[in-house]
C-alpha positions in Angstrom: -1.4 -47.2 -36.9 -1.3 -44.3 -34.7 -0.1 -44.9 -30.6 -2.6 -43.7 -28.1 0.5 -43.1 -25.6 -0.4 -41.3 -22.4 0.8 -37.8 -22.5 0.7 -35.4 -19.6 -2.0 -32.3 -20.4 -1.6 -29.1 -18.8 -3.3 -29.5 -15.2 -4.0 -26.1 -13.4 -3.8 -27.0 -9.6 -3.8 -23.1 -8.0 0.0 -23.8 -6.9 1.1 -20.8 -4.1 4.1 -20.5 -2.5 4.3 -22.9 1.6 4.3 -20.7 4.1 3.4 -23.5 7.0 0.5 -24.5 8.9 -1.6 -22.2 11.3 -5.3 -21.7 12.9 -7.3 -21.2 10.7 -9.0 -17.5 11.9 -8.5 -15.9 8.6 -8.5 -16.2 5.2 -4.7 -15.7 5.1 -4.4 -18.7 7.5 -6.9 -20.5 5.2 -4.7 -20.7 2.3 -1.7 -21.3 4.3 -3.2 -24.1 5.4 -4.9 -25.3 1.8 -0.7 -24.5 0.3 0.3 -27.3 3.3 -2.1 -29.5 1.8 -1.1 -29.1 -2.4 2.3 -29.6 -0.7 1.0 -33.1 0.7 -0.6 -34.0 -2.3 2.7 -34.2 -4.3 4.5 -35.7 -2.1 1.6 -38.7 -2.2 0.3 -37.9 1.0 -3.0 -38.0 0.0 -4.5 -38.7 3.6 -3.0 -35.9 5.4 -3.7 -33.4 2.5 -7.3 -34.4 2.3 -7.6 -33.6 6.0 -6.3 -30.5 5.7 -8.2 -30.0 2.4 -12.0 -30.9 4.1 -11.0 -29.1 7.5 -10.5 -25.6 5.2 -13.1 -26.3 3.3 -16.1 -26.7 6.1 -14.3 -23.7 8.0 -14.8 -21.6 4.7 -18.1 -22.4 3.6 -19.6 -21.7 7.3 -17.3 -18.4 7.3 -18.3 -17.7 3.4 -15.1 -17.3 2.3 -15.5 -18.5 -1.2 -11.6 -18.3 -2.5 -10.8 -20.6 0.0 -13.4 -22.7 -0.6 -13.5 -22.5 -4.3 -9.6 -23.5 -3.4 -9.9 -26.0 -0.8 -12.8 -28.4 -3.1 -10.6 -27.8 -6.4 -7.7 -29.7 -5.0 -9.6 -32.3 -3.3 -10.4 -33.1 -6.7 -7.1 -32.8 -7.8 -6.2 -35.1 -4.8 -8.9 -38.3 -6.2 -7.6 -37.5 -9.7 -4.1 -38.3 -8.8 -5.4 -41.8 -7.4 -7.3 -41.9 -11.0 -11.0 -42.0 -9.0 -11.7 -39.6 -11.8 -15.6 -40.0 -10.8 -15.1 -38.3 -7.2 -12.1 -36.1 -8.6 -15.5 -34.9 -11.3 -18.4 -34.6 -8.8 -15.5 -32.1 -6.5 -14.6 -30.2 -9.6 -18.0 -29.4 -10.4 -19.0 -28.4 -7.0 -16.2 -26.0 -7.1 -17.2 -24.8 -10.5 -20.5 -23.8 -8.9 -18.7 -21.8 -6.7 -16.9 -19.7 -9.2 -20.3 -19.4 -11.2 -22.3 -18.0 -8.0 -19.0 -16.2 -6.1 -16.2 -15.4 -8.3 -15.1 -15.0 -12.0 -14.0 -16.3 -15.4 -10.6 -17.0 -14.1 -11.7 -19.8 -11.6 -13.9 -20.9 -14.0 -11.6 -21.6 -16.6 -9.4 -23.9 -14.5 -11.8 -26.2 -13.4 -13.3 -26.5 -17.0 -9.8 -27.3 -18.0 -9.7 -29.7 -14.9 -13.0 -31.4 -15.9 -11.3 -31.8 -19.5 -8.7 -33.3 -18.3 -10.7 -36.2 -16.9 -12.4 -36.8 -20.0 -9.3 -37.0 -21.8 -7.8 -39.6 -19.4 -11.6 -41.9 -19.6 -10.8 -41.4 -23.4 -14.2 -39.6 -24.3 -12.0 -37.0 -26.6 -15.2 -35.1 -27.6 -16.4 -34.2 -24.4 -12.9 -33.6 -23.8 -12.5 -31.0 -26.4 -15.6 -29.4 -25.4 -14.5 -28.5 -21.8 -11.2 -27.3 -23.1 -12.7 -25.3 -25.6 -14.7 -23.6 -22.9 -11.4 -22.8 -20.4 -9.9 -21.7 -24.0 -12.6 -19.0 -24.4 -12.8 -18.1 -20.8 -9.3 -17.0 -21.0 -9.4 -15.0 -24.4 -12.3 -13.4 -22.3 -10.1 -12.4 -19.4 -7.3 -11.8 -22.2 -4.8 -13.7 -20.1 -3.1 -14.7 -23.2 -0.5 -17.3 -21.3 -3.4 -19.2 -20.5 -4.5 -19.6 -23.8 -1.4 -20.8 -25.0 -2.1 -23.8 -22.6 -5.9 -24.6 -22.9 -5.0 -24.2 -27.1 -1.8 -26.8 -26.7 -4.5 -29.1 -24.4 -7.0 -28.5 -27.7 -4.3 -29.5 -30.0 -3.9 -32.7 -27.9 -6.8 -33.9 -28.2 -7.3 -32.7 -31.8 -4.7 -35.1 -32.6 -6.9 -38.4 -30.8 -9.2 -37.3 -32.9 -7.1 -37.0 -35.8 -8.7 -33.4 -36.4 -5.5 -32.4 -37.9 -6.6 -29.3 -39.2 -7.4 -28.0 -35.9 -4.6 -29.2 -34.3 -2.4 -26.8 -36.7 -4.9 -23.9 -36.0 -4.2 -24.1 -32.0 -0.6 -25.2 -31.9 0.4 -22.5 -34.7 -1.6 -20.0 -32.0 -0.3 -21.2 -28.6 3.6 -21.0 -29.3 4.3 -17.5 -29.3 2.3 -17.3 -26.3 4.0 -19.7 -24.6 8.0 -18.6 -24.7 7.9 -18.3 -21.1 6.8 -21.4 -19.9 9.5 -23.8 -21.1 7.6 -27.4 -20.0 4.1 -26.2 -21.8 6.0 -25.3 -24.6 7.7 -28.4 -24.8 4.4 -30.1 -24.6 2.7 -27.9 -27.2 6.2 -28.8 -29.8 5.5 -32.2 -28.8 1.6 -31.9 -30.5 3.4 -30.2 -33.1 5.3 -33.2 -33.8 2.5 -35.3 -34.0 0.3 -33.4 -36.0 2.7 -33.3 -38.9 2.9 -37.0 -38.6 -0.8 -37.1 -39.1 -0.5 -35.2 -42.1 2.2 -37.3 -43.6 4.6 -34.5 -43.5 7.4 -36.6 -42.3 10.3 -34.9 -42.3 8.8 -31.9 -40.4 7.7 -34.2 -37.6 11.0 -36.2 -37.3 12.8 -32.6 -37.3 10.9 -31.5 -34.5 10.6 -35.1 -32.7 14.7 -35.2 -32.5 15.4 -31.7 -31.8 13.2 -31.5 -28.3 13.8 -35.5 -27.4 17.5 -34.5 -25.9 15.6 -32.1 -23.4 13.3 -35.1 -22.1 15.7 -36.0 -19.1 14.6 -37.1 -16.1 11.5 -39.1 -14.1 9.7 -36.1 -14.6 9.9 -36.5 -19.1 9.5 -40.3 -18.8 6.4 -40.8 -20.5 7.0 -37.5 -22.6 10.3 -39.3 -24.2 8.4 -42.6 -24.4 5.7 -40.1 -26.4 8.3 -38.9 -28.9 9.8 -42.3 -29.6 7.2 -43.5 -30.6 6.3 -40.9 -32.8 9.8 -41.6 -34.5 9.5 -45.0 -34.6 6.0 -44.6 -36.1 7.1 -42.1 -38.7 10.2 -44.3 -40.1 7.3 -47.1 -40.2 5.2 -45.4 -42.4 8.6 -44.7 -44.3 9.3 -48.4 -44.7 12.3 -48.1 -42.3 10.9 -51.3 -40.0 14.0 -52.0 -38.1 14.5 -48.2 -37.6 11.1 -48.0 -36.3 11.8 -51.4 -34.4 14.9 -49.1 -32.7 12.8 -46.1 -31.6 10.0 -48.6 -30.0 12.7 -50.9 -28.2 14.1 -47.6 -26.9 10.8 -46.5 -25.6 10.3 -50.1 -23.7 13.4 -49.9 -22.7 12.6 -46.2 -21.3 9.3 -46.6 -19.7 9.3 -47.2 -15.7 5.6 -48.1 -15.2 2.9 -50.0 -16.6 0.7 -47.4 -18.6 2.3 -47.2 -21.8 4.0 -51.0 -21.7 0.6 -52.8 -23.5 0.7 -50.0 -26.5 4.6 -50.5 -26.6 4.6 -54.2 -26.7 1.1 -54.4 -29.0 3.6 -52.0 -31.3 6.5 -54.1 -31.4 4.6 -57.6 -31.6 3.1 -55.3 -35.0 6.5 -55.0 -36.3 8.0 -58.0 -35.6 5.4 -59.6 -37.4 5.7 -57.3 -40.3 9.5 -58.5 -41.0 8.6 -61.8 -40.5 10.2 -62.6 -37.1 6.7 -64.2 -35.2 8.3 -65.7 -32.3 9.5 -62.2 -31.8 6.0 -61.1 -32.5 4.5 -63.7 -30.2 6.4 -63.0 -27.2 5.6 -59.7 -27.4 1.8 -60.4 -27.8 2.4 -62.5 -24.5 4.2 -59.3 -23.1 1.0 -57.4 -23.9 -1.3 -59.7 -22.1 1.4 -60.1 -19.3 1.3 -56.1 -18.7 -2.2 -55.7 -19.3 -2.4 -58.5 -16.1 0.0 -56.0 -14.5 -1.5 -53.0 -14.8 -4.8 -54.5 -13.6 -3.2 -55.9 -10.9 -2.0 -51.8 -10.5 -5.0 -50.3 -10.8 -7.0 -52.5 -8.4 -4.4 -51.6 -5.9 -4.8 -48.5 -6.5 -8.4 -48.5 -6.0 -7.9 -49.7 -2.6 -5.6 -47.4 -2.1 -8.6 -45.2 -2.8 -11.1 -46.4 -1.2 -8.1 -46.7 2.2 -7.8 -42.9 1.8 -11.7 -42.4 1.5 -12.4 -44.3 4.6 -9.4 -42.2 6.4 -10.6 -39.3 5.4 -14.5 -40.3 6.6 -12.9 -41.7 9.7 -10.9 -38.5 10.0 -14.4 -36.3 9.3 -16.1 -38.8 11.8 -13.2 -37.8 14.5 -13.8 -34.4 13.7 -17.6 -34.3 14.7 -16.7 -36.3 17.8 -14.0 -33.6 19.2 -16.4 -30.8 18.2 -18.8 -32.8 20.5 -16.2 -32.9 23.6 -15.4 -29.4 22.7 -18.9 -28.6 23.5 -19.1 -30.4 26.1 -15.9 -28.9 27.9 -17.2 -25.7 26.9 -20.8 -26.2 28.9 -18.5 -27.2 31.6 -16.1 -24.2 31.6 -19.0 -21.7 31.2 -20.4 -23.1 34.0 -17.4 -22.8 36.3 -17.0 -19.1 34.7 -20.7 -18.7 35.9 -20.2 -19.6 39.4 -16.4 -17.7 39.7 -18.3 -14.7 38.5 -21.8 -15.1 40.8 -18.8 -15.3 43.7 -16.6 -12.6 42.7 -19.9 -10.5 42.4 -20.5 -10.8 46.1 -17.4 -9.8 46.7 -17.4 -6.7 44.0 -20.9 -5.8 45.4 -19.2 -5.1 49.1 -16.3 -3.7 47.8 -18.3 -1.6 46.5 -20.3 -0.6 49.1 -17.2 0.2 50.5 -15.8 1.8 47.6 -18.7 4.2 47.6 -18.4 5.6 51.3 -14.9 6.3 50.8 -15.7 8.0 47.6 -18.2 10.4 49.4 -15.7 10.9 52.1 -13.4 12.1 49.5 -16.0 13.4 47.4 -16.4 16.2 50.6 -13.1 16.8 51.1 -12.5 17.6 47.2 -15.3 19.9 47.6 -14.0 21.9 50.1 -10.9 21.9 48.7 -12.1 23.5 45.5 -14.0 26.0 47.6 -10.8 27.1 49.2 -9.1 27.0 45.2 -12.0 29.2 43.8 -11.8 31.6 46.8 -7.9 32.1 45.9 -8.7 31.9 42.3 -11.6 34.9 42.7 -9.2 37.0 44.7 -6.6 36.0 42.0 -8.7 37.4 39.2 -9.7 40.3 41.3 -6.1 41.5 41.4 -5.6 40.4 37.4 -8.5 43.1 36.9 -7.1 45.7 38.9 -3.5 45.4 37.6 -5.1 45.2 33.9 -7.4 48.5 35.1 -4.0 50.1 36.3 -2.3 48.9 33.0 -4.8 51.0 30.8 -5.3 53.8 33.3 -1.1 54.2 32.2 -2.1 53.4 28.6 -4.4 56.3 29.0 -2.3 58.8 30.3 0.6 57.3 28.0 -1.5 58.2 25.0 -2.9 61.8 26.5 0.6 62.7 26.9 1.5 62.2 23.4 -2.0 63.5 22.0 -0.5 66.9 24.3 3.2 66.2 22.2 1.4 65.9 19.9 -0.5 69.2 19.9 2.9 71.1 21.8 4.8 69.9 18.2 2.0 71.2 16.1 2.0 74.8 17.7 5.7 75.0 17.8 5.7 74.4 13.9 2.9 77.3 13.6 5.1 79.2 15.8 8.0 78.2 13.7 6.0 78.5 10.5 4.5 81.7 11.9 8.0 84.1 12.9 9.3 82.8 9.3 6.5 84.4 7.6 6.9 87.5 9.5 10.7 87.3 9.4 10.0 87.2 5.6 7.4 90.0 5.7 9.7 92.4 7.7 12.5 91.8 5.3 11.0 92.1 2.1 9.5 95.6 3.8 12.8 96.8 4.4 13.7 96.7 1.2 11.5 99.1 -0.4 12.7 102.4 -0.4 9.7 104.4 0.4 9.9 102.5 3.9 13.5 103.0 4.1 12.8 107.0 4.0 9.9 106.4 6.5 11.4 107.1 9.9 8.4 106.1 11.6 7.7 103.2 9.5 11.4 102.4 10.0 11.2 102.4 13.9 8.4 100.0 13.6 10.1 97.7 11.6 13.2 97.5 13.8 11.3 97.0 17.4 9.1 94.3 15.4 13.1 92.9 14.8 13.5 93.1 18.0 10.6 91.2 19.3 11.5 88.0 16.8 15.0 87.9 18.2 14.0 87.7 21.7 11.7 84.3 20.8 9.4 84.7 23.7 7.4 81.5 21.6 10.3 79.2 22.3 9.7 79.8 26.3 6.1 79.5 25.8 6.7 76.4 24.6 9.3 75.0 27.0 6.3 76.6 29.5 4.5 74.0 27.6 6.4 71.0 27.3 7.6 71.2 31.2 3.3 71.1 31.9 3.3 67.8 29.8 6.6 66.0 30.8 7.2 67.0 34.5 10.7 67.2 35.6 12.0 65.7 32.2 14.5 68.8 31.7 15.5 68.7 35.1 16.7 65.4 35.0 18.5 65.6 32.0 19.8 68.8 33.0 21.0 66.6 36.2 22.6 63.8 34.3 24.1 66.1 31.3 25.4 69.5 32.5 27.4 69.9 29.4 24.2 70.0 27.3 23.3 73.4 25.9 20.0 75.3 25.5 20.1 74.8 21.7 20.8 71.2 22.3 18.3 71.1 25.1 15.7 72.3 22.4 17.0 69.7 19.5 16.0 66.6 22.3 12.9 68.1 23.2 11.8 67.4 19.6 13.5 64.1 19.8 11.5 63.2 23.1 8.2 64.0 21.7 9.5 61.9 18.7 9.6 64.0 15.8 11.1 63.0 12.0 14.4 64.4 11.1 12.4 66.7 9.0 9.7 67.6 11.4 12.8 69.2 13.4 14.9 70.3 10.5 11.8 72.5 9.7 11.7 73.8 13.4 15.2 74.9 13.5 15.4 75.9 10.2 17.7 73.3 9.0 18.3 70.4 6.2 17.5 67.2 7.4 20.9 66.3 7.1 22.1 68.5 9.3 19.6 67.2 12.1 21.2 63.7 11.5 24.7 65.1 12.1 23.1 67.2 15.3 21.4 63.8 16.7 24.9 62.5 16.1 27.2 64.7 18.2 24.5 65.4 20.6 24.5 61.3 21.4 28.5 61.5 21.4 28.2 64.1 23.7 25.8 62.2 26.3 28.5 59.4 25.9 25.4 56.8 24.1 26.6 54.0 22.8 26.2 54.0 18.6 24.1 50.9 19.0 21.5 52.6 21.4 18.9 54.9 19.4 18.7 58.3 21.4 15.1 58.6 21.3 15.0 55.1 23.6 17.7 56.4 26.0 15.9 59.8 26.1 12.5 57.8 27.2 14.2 56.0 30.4 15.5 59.1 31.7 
């Protein structure tokens, strides 16, 4: 005899983390408010998290966001399956299933397959059962989230159990435990399939192994009807076994465990079945009373329950009812405010229109007055920018004459080196003459020679070019004549070739000297003028 015990199957509820309750403007602020609400729900407050719930849910279909409303009708459901009105917690589910067909994606569609499976499960149609799980289980191989098929395959192996599809029970529990090392409770679920799936396939041993190795981790409220699960699977195992009073010890245990009223009729159906089989019947027929006593029970459970439901229902369509008649006061107090807006404003307009009026004479006043006063600025500017031009016309009239003077430099340095270039070559002429002897003997050839000596020694080209130079830079040898007595014609001539800015070997070619000599020169000559070594001489020789 296999136990149909009730065992908890993997529900998907879209848990988030609370972050508290706020207008609803946003989306954000819609799933606060829909995370208040799951909170609710688990703490059994299924009223208040059903308002919350309806209020998101009419905001985000007239706003169109369809997370939060795919969100919002999913746990509505989830709130009626939890008061096991499994026909309203159905027609919800599939109204949010045809919002993830038409909005979203696989992933919301899996979970409310899985959702719908799960209340076929409970109503005990396994097939149709199987079917929705099997469709979450593809959904998620689709999306390759691979956790999620560890549970829809452990929820598969559930039912495949029912069923007594053994076969493919093995298949999806041998698939969903690798997937599932992460998720301790799901795992523990999908061991607990495990267990009962050997059972089924009279591998005994296997099945008690695994039944006593995960029944010390069922502590708690929360493993109640897990543990009462496993214990009977023990109990049922040793029975097939022959071991009756072993089997009577696991049952008692599970009665002895179990807090409610689902699971008591199997339990006590179970041990009236074993009493009778070891021959104690008024054991066996106190227990069959037991059965009939908690079947009265949870009857008497379930009805309540179903006024609890229907309590919550006509809250909730109180609540909705409410909700229409505030919107109809808002209205209302918003005709009312406009219409005291409307009049504020018609009044303040008079008063804007002569202020105005006002407002607009002054303006011209001081419209006339700013244009006066930027006649009086663009008469100063005009005379401004007429002395700008003439500064910048006197600024390249001294560019001008600042280049023509060294274009004339310029042309004063190039004649001094043909000069230069000029008495060298007749220098070299005269002496390579004088070395011939047929000159030599020449008297009259000889004379020549030595007045033409005479005439390079006397260097009238040098004064025809300080004649020059004094034409080009007026008073300039005067002045430094003036401020350095001590200066000497030849040094006089070296920082005339400095002031028209010759190279070092520009002037060591004039004077007949190496270029390093000419440094030396510039040297001693700026020692001389007491310059300081820092100060180039050509710069001190242009400010004098």
């Amino acid at each position: 005899m296999l136990i149909h015990a009730r065992i908890p199957i993997v529900l998907l509820l879209l848990l988030f983390s609370i972050h508290g309750i706020a207008q609803v403007d946003t989306p954000t602020q819609a799933d606060d408010q829909i995370e208040e609400a799951i909170k609710q729900m688990f703490e059994k407050e299924h009223t208040r998290s059903l308002e919350l719930l309806v209020e998101t849910q009419t905001i985000a279909q007239k706003k169109e966001w369809h997370e939060q409303d795919f969100r919002a009708t999913l746990n509505i459901g989830s709130n009626y399956y939890l008061l096991s009105d499994y026909g309203e917690a159905l027609q919800y589910y599939l109204q949010a299933y045809e919002i993830a067909i038409a909005h979203l994606g696989s992933r919301q569609e899996m979970t409310v397959l899985n959702n719908i499976g799960i209340l076929y499960f409970q109503e005990e149609e396994r097939t149709q059962a199987k079917e929705y799980f099997y469709k979450a289980y593809q959904k998620a191989k689709q999306v390759k989230d691979e956790v999620k098929v560890g549970y829809y395959a452990v929820n598969l192996a559930l039912v495949s159990n029912k069923m007594e599809e053994v076969d493919s029970s093995h298949y999806y529990i041998q698939e969903a435990l690798p997937l599932l090392k992460d998720t301790p409770n799901v795992l523990l679920q999908g061991k607990m399939a495990q267990a009962e799936m050997y059972f089924l396939k009279g591998q005994y041993n296997k099945a008690e192994s695994i039944a006593l190795n995960i029944l010390p981790e069922l502590q708690g409220v929360s493993q109640v009807e897990n543990k009462v699960f496993i214990l009977l699977v023990l109990a049922q195992i040793n029975e097939a076994q022959n071991l009756t009073e072993k089997a009577l010890t696991y049952t008692i245990e599970a009665r002895n465990t179990q807090l409610g009223f689902e699971n008591r009729t199997e339990v006590y159906d179970y041990l009236a079945e074993l009493h009778g089989k070891t021959g104690d019947f008024e054991k066996a027929i106190a227990y069959k009373d037991s059965v009939l006593i908690a079947s009265d029970s949870l009857n008497t459970i379930r009805n309540r329950k179903l006024f609890e439901n229907e309590k919550v229902k006509f809250q909730l369509q109180n609540y909705q009812h409410e909700l229409s008649e505030s919107k109809e006061v808002l209205k209302q107090e918003r005709r009312f405010f406009y219409s005291i807006i409307g009049g504020t404003l018609l009044c303040m307009g008079f008063v804007i229109w002569g202020y105005r009026n006002n407002l607009v004479k002054h303006k011209q006043r001081k419209k006339i007055v700013e244009l006066e006063l930027a006649k009086k600025k663009s008469d100063h500017l005009l005379i401004e920018k007429q002395l700008r031009e003439k500064e910048a016309l006197a600024l390249l009239e001294q560019e001008r004459l600042k280049n023509e003077l060294e274009v004339k430099n310029r042309k004063l340095t190039a004649k001094a080196l043909y000069l230069s270039s000029k008495n060298d070559l007749i220098e070299e002429v005269v002496n390579s003459l004088s070395e011939h002897t047929e000159i030599a003997n020449n008297p009259h050839l000889k004379k020549q020679i030595t007045e033409l000596k005479k005439h390079l020694k006397k260097d009238t080209q040098w004064d025809s070019f300080f004649t020059h130079f004094e034409e080009i830079n007026q008073g300039f040898l005067d002045r430094l004549r003036d401020k350095h007595p001590k200066l000497t014609s030849s040094d006089i001539r070296f920082i005339t070739y400095l002031y028209m800015n010759l190279s070092n070997k520009e002037i060591a070619s004039l004077l007949n000297i190496t270029p390093q000599s000419c440094r030396k020169r510039k040297e001693r000559i700026s020692k001389k003028m007491d310059i300081p070594k820092n100060s180039p001489l050509h710069a001190y020789l242009s400010n004098i």
